[in-house]
C-alpha positions as CSV (number, residue, x, y, z in Angstrom):
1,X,76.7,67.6,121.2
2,X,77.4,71.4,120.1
3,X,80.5,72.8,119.2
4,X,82.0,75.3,121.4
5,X,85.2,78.1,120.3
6,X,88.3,76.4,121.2
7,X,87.2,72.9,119.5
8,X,86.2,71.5,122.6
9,X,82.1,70.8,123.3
10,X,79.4,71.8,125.4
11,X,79.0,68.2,127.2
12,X,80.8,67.8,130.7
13,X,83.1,65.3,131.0
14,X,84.2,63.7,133.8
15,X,87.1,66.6,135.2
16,X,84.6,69.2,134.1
17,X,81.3,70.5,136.6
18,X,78.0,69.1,135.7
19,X,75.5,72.5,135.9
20,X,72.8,71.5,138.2
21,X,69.8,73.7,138.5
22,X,67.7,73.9,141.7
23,X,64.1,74.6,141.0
24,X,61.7,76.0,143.5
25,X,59.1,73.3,145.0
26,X,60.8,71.4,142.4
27,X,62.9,68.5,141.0
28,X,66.8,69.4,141.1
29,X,67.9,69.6,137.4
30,X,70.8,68.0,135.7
31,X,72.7,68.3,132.9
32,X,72.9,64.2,131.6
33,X,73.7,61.3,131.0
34,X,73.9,60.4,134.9
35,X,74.6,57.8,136.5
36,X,72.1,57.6,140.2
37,X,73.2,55.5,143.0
38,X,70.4,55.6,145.8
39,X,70.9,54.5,149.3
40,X,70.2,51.2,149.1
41,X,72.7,50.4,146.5
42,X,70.2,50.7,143.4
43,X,71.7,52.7,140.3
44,X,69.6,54.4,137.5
45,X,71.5,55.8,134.4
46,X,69.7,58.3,132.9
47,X,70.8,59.2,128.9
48,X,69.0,62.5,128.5
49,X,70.6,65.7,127.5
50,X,68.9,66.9,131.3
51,X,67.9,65.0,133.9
52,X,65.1,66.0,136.5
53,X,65.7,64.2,139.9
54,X,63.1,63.9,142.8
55,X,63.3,66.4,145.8
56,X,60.0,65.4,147.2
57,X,60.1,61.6,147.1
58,X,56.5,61.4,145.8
59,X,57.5,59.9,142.7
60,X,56.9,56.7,141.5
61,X,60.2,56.3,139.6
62,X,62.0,57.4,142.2
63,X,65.1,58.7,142.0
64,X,63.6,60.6,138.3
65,X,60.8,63.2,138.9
66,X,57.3,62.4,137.5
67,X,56.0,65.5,138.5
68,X,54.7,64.2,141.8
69,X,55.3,67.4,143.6
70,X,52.7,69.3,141.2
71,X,50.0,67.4,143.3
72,X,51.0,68.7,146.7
73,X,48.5,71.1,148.1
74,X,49.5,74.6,149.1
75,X,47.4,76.1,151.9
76,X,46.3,79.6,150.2
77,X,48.8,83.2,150.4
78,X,45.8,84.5,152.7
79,X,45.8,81.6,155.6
80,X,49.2,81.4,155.8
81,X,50.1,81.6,159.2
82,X,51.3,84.9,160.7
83,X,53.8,85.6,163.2
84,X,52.1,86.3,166.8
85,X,52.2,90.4,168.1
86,X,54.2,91.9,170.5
87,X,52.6,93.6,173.6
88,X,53.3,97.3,173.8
């Protein structure tokens, strides 16, 4: 925990907003602890100072990221597929 001017810290607490980054082809990122409840009722605390949580649902600790989503094959900038043209 780090002090911040006016005495108070850099932690959120519960009345404050939690930053939450969102990563391209990535995990969503959030500032911890957090407390996870999935769908069917499971909940995963988390203690670290940021918290990556899976957007892919690859992952084998599911609701945390593993990095899964680094696996996923990309088709190639070149093959990518290109939007049909107009007849003149």
């Amino acid at each position: 925990m780090t002090s911040v001017p006016g005495g108070g810290t850099d932690e959120p607490t519960d009345d404050t907003a939690r930053p939450v980054r969102i990563t391209r082809d990535g995990p969503l990122m959030i500032q911890g602890p957090v407390r996870i409840e999935t769908p069917d009722g499971d909940v995963v605390e988390s203690d670290r100072f940021m918290v990556a949580i899976c957007t892919c649902r690859r992952s084998k600790t599911y609701p945390l990221c593993d990095t899964s989503h680094r696996k996923r094959r990309r088709p190639p900038r070149d093959s990518a597929a290109k939007p049909p043209e107009r007849p003149a």
